[in-house]
C-alpha positions in Angstrom: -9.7 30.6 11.0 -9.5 32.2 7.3 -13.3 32.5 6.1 -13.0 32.5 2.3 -15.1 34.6 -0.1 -14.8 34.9 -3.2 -15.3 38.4 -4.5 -16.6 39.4 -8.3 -13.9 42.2 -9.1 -13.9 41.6 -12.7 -10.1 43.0 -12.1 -9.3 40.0 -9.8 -10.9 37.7 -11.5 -7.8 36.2 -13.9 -5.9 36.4 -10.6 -8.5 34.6 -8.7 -8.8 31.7 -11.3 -5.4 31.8 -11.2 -4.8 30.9 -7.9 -7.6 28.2 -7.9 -6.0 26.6 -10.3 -2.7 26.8 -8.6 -4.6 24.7 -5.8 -6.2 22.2 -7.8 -2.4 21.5 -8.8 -1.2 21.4 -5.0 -4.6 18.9 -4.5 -3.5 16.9 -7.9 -0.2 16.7 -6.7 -0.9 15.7 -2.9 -3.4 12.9 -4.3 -0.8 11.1 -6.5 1.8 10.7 -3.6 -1.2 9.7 -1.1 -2.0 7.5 -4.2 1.6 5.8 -4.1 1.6 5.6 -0.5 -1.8 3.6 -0.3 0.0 1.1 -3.0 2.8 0.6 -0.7 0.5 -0.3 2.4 -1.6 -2.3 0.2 1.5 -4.9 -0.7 2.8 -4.8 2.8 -1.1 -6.5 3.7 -0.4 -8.5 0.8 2.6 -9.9 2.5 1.3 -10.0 5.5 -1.7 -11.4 4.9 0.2 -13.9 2.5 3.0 -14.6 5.8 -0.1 -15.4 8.2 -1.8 -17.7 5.7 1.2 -19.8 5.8 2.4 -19.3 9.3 -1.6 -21.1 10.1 -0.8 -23.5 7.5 2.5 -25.0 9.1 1.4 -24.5 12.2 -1.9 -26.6 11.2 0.3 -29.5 9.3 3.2 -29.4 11.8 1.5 -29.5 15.3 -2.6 -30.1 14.6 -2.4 -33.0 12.3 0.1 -35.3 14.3 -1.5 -34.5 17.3 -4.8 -35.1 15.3 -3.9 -38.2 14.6 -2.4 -39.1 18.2 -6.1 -38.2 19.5 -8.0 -40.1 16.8 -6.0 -42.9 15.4 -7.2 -43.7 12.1 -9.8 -47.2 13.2 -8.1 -50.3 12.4 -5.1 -49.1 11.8 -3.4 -49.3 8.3 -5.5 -52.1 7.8 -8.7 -50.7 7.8 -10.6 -50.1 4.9 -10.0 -47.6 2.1 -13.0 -45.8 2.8 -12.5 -44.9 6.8 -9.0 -43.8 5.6 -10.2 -41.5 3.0 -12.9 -39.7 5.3 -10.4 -39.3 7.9 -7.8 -38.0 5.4 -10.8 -35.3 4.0 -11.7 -34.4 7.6 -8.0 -33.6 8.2 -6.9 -32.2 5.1 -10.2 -29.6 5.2 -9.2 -27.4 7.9 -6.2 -27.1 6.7 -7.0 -26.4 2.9 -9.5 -23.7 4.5 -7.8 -22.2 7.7 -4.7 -21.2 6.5 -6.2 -19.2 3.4 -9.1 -17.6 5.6 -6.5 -16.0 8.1 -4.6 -15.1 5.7 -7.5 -13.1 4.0 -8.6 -12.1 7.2 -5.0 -10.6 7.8 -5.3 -9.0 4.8 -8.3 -7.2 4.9 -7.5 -5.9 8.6 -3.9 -5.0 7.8 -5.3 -2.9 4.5 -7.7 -0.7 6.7 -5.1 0.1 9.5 -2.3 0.8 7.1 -4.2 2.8 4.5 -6.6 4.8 6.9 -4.7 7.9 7.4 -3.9 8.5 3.6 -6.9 7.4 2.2 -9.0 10.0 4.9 -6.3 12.6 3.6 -6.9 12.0 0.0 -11.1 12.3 0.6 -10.4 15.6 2.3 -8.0 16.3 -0.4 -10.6 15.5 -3.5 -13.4 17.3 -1.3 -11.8 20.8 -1.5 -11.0 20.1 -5.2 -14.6 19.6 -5.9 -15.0 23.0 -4.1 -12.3 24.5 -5.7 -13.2 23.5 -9.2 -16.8 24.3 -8.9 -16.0 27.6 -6.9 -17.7 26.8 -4.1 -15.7 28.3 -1.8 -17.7 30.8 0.4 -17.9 28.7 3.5 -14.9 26.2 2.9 -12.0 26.9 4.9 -9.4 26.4 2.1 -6.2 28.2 2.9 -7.0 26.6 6.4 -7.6 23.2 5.4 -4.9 23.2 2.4 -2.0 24.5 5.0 -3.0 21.3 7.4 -2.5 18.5 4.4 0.2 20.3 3.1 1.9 20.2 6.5 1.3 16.4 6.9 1.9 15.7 3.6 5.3 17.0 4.2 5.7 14.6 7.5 5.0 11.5 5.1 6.7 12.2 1.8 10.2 11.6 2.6 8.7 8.4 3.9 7.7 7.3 0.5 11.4 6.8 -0.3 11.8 4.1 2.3 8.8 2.9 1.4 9.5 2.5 -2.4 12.7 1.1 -1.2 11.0 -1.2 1.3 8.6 -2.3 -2.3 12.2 -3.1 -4.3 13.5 -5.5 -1.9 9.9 -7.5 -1.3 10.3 -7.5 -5.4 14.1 -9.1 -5.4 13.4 -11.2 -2.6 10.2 -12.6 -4.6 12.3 -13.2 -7.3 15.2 -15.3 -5.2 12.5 -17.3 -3.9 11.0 -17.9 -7.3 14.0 -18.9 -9.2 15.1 -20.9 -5.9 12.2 -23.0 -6.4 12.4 -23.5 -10.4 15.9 -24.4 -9.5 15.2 -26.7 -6.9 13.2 -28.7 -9.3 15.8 -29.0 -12.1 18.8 -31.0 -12.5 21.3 -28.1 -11.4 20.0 -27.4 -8.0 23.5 -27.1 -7.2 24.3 -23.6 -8.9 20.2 -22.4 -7.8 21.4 -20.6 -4.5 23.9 -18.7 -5.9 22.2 -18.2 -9.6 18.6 -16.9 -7.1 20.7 -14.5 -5.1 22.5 -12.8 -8.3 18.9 -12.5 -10.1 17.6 -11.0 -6.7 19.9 -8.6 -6.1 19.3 -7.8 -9.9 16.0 -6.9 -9.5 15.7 -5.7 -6.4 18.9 -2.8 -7.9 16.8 -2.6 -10.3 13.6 -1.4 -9.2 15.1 0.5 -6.2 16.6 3.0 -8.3 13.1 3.0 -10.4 11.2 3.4 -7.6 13.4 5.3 -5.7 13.5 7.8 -9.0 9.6 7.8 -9.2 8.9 8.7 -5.4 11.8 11.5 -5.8 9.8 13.1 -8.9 6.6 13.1 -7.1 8.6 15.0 -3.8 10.5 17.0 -5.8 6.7 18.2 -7.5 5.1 18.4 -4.3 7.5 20.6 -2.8 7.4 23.2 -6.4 3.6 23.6 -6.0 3.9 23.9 -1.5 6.4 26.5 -2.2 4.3 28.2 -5.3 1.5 28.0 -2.8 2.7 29.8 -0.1 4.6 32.3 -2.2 0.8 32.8 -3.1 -0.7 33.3 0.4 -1.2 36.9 0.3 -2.4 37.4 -3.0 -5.0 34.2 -2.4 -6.2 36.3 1.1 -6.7 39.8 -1.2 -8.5 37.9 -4.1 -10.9 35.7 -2.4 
């Protein structure tokens, strides 16, 4: 364990500040990849929650309702008045307009804390030693310590964001097939909408791949500048502080 403190060598002081800010870079730089990675969790609990939602809601108007209305046959049959066939409709038609949107929120908001959790305690550690660093309080923080451990898992996860990014580019293209599917299913040419949806998708999703893909490579290639500026740095951080 390194115990850090700072000394008030007015010689090592431009050094010192130096180096500080040299972290704060390194903790800037960490934060906008952890940033990128929670984005990317958050849309795959957006798509899950969103698949779950809809999974309960065919499920419910497939298999519940028919068997609903096996159970409880609407009283007196087709003949029966207007008003025992509307509350029976609203009684069915409830759970379904409710259950299907409550799991998929519930998805959601479960999905969200298990994916995001490791990043988002790594980014609070991260922004805790910037606040230290930036307001030099750094006599009983553990810094080279405690930057060296989020630097080395940083490096597990950011040639992860890549897949990730590419992972986000095809939910993207395949969101757009399905949308212009639809559109063309409800015009006069649903004839030419397969193969129209499928060019526009693969469109997109090339598209934003090689944006993505561009984006997450700039942030790596930036991470790994300021990890090797860093520990070029070591020894001079260890004499100075």
């Amino acid at each position: 364990m390194v115990g850090v403190k700072l000394t008030e060598n007015s010689e090592t002081t431009e050094e010192r500040d130096g180096i500080l800010s040299s972290l704060s870079e390194v903790f800037e730089s960490m934060e906008r990849i952890d940033d990128s990675l929670i984005a990317v969790k958050l849309g795959e609990a957006r798509w899950a929650g969103i698949f779950a939602g809809g999974l309960v809601s065919i499920l419910w108007a497939g298999i519940a309702m028919p068997l609903i209305s096996v159970l409880f046959p609407v009283p007196g049959g087709p003949n029966a008045a207007l008003g025992v066939n509307q509350v029976f409709l609203l009684a069915t038609l409830i759970p379904f307009l409710s259950l299907g949107p409550l799991a998929g929120i519930l998805t959601y908001f479960y999905t969200k804390k298990a994916y995001t959790k490791q990043f988002v305690s790594h980014k609070k550690t991260l922004q805790e030693l910037g606040e230290a660093v930036k307001g030099q309080k750094v006599k009983d923080t553990n810094v080279l310590e405690k930057t060296l451990q989020l630097m080395d898992q940083m490096s597990e996860w950011a040639p992860k964001l890549l897949r990730y990014k590419s992972d986000e580019a095809l939910a993207y293209g395949f969101a757009a097939f399905l949308i212009v599917a639809f559109i063309s299913l409800l015009s006069s040419t649903s004839f030419i909408g397969i193969p129209v949806s499928l060019l526009i998708g693969v469109m997109v999703w090339l598209y934003f791949r090689y944006e993505k893909r561009k984006e997450a490579d700039q942030q790596i290639q930036g991470f790994k500048a300021w990890k090797q500026k860093f520990e070029e740095g070591k020894s001079s951080f260890l004499e100075t502080v």
